[in-house]
Backbone as CSV, one residue per row, in Angstrom:
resi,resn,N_x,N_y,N_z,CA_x,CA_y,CA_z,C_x,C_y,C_z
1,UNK,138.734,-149.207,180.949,138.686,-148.012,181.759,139.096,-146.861,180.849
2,UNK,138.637,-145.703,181.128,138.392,-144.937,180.104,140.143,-143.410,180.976
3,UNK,140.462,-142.760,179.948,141.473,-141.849,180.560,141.212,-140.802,181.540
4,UNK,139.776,-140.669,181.803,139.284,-139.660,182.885,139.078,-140.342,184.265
5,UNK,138.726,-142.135,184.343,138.880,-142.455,185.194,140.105,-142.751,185.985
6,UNK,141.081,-143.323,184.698,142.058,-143.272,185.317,143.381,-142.397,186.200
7,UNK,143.049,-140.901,185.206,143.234,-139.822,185.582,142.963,-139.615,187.410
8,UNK,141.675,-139.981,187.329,141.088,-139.807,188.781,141.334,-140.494,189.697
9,UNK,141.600,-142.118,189.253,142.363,-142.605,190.296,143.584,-142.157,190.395
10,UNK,144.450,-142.043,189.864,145.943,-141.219,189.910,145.528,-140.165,190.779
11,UNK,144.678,-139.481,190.638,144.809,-138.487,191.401,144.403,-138.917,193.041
12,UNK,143.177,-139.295,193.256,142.830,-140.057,194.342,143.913,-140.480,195.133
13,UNK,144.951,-141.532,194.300,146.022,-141.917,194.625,147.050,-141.227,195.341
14,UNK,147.236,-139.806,194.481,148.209,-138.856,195.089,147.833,-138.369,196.390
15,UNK,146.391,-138.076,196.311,145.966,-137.447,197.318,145.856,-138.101,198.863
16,UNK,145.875,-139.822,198.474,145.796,-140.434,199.537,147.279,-140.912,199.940
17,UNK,148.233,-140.767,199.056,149.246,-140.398,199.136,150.184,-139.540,200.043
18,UNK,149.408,-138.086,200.367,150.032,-136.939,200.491,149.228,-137.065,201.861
19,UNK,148.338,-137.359,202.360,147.306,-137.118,203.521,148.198,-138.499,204.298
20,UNK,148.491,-139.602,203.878,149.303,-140.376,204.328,150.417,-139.788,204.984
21,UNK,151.344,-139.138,204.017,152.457,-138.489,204.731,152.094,-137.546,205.754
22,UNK,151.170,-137.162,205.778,151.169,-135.880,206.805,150.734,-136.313,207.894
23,UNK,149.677,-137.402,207.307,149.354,-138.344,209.459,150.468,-138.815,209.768
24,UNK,151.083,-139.774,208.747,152.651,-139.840,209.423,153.095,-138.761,210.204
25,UNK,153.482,-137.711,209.620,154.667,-136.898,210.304,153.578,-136.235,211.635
26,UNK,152.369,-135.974,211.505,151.480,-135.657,212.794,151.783,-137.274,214.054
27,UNK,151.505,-138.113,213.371,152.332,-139.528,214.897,152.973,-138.951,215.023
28,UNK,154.312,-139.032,214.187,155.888,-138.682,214.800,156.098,-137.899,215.282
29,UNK,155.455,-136.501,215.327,155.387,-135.580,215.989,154.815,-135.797,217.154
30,UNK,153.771,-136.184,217.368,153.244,-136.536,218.083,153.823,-137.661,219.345
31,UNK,154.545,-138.670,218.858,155.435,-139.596,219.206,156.304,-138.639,219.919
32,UNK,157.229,-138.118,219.527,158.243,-137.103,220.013,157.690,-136.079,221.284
33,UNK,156.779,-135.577,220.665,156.226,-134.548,221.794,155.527,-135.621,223.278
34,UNK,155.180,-136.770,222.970,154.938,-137.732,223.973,156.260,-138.367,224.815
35,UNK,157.204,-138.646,223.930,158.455,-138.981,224.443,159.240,-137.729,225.028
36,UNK,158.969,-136.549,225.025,159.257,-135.220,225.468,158.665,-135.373,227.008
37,UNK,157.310,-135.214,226.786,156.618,-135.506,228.332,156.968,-136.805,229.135
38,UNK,156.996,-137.754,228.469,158.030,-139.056,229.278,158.881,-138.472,229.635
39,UNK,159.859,-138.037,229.451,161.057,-138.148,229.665,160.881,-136.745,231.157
40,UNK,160.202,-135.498,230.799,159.972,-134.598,232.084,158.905,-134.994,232.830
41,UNK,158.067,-135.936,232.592,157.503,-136.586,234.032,158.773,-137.625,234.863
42,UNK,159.467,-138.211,234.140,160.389,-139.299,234.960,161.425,-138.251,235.793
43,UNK,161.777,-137.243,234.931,162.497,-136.069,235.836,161.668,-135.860,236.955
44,UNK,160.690,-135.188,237.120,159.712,-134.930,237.633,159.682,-135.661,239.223
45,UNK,159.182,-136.757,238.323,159.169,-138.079,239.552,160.539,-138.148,240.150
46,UNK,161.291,-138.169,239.135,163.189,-138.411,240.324,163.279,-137.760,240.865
47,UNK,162.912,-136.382,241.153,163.136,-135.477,242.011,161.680,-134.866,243.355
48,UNK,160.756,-135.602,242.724,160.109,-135.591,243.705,160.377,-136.826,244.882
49,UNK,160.958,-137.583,244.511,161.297,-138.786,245.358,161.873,-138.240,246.789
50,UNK,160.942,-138.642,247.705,161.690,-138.050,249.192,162.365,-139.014,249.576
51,UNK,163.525,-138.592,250.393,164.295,-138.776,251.149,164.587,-139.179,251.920
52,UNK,164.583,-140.879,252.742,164.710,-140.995,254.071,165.208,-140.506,254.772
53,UNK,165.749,-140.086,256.165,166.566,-139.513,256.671,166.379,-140.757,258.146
54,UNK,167.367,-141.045,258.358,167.804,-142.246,259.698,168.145,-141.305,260.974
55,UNK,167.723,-141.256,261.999,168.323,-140.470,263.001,168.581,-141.217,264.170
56,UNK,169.571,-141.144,264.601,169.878,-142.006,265.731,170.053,-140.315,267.304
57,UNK,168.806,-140.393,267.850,169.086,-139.168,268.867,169.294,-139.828,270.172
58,UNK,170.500,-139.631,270.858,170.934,-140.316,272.303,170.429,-141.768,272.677
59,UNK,170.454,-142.529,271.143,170.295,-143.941,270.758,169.159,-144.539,270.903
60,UNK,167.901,-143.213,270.676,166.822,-143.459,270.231,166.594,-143.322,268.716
61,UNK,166.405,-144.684,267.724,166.122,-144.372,266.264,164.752,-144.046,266.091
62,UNK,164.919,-142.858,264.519,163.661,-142.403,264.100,164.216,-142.117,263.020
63,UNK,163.346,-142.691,261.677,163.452,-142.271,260.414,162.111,-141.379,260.115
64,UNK,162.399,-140.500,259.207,161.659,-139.410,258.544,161.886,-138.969,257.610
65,UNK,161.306,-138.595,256.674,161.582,-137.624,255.183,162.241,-136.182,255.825
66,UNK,163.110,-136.444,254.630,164.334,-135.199,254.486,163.571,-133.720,254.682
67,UNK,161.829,-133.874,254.306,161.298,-132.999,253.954,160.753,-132.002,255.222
68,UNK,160.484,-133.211,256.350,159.509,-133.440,257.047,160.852,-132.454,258.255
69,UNK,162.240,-132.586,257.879,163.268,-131.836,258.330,163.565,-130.471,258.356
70,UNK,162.871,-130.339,256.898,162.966,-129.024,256.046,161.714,-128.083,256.537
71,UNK,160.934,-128.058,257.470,159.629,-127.535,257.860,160.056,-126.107,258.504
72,UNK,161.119,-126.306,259.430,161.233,-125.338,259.740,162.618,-124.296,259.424
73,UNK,162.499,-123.159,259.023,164.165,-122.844,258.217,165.084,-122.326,259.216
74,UNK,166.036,-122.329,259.387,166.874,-121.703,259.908,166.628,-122.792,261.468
75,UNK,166.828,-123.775,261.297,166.401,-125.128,262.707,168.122,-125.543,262.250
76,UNK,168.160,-126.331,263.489,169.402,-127.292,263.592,169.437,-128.285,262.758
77,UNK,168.145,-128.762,262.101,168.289,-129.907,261.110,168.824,-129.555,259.728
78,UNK,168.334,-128.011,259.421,168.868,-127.416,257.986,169.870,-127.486,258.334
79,UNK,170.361,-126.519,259.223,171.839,-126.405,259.374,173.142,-127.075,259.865
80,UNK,172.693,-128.605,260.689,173.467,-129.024,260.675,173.475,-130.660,259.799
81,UNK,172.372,-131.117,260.259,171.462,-132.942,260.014,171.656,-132.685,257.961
82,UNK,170.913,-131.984,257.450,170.765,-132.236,255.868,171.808,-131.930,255.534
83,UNK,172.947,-131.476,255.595,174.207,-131.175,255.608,175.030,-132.400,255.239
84,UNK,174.935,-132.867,255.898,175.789,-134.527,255.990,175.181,-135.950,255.053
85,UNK,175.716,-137.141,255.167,175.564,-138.161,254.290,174.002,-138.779,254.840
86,UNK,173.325,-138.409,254.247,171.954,-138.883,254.837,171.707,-140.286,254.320
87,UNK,172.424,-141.183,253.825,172.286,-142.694,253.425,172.804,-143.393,254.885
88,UNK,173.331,-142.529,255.773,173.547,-143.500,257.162,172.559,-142.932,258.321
89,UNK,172.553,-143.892,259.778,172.400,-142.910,260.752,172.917,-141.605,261.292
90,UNK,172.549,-141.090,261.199,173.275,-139.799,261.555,172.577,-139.505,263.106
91,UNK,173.516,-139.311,263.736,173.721,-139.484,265.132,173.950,-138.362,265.839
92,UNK,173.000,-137.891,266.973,172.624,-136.610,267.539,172.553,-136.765,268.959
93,UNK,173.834,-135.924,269.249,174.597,-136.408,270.614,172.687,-135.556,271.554
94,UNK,172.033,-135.927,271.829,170.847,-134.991,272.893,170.190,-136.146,273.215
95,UNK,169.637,-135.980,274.215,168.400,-136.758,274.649,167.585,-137.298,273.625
96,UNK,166.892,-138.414,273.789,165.777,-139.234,272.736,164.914,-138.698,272.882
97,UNK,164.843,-138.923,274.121,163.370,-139.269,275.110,161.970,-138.712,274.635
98,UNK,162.522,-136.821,274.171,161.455,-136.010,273.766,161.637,-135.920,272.064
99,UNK,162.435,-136.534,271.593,162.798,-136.130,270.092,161.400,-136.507,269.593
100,UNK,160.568,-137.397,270.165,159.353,-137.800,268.775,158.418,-136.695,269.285
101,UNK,158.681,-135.897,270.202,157.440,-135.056,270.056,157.784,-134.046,269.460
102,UNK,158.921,-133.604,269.124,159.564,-132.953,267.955,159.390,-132.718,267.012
103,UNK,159.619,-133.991,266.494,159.329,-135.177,265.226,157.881,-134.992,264.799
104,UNK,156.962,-134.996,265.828,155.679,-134.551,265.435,155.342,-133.843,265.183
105,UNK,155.765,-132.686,266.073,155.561,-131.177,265.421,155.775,-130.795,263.992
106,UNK,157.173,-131.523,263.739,157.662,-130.785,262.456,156.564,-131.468,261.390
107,UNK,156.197,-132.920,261.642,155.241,-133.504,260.254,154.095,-132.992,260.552
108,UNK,153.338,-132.108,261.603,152.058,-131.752,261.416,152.182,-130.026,261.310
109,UNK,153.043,-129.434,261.258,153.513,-128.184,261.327,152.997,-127.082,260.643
110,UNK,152.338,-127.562,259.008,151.659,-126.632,257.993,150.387,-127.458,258.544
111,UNK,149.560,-128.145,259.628,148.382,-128.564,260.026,147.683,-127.254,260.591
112,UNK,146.218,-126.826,260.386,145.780,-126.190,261.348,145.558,-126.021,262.548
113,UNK,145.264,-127.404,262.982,145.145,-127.847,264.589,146.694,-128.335,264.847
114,UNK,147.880,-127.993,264.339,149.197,-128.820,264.596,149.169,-128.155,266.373
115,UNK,149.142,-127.343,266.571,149.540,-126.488,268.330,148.583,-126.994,269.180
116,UNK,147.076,-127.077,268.936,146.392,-128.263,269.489,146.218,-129.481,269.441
117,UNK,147.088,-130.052,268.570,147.108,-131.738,268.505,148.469,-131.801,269.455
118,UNK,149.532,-131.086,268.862,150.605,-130.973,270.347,150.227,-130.582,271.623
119,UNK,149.437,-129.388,271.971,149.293,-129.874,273.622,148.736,-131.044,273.781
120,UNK,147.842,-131.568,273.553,147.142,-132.614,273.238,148.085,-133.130,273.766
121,UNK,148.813,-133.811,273.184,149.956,-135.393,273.551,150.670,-134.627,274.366
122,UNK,151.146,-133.212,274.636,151.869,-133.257,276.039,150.938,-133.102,277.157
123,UNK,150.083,-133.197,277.187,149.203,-133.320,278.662,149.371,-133.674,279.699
124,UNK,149.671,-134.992,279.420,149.940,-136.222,280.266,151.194,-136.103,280.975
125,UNK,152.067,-134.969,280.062,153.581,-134.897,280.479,153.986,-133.793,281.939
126,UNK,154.679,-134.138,282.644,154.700,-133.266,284.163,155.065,-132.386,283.653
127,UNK,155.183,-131.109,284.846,155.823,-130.035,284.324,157.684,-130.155,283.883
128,UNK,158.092,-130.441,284.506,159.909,-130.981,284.334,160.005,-131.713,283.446
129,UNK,159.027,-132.442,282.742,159.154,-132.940,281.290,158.953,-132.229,280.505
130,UNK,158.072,-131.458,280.160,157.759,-129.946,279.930,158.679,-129.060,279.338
131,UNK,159.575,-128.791,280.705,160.922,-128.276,280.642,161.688,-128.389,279.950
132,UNK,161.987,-130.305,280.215,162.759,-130.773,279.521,162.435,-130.833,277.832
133,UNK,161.674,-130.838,277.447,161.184,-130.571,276.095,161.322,-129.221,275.648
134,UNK,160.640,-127.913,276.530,161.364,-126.881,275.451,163.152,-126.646,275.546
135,UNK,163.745,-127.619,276.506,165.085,-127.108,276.082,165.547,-127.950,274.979
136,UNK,165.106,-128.846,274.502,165.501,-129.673,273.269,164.844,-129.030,272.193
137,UNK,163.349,-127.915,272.335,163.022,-127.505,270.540,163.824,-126.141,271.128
138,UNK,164.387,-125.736,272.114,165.063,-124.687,271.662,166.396,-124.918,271.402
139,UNK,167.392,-126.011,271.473,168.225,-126.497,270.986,168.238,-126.806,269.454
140,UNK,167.135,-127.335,268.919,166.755,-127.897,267.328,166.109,-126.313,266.665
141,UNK,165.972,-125.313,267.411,165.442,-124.040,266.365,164.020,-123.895,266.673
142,UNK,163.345,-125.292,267.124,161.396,-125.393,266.866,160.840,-124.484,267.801
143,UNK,160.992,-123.053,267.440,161.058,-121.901,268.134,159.176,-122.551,269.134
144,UNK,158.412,-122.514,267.740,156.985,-122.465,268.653,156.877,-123.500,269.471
145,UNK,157.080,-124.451,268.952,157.171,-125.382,270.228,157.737,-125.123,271.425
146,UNK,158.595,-124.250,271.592,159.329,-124.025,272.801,158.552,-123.261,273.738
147,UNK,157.796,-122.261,272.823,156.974,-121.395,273.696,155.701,-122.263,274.082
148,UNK,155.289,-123.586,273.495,154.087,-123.891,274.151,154.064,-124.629,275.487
């Protein structure tokens, strides 16, 4: 082999050398900036994780997301229910009876048809049930419901 070839492999060498190191440090970088996004999607996810919430109302149970609580602001559930240890029943001295139509309102609440899917299911209900229902969403805050 003659000194110009070898020259050239040396050089070749360096060069495949130096392009080596730099895909390296592009993975590792790369690696890192991936383990960056791991790590704020798992945040992400931990905090998107909803909330059961257990309700025991005049010893009718109903579980629901913490979220599904949070619908309406300035309600009795912000202010008094999310307040407290939400890993137990939490127990709500009122009537059951009407709490799931409540309960419904609040999970269909950002719905378009939510005020016509609620009369809807109170139809069937007399007028004195009626009654008895807006004095429980005006007890819990669920202002519109009260007026329907």
């Amino acid at each position: 082999m003659n000194d110009d070839n070898f020259t050239n492999l040396i050089h070749q060498a360096h060069k495949l050398k130096s392009n080596f190191k730099m895909r390296s440090y592009q993975i590792e970088k790369r690696s890192d900036q991936w383990s960056s996004h791991e790590t704020r999607y798992s945040n992400f996810l931990e905090n998107k994780k909803q909330k059961v919430v257990n309700l025991d109302v005049g010893g009718y149970k109903y579980s629901t997301l913490e979220t599904t609580l949070q619908q309406v602001k300035n309600s009795y559930f912000i202010n008094q229910v999310l307040n407290q240890d939400l890993d137990t029943f939490i127990f709500i001295d009122r009537p059951g009876k009407y709490f799931s139509f409540i309960l419904n309102y609040l999970r269909n609440v950002n719905s378009p048809n939510a005020e016509v899917s609620l009369v809807n299911s109170l139809t069937p209900l007399e007028n004195i049930h009626k009654l008895d229902l807006a004095i429980e969403a005006e007890f819990y805050g669920v202002i519109l419901l009260y007026y329907l």
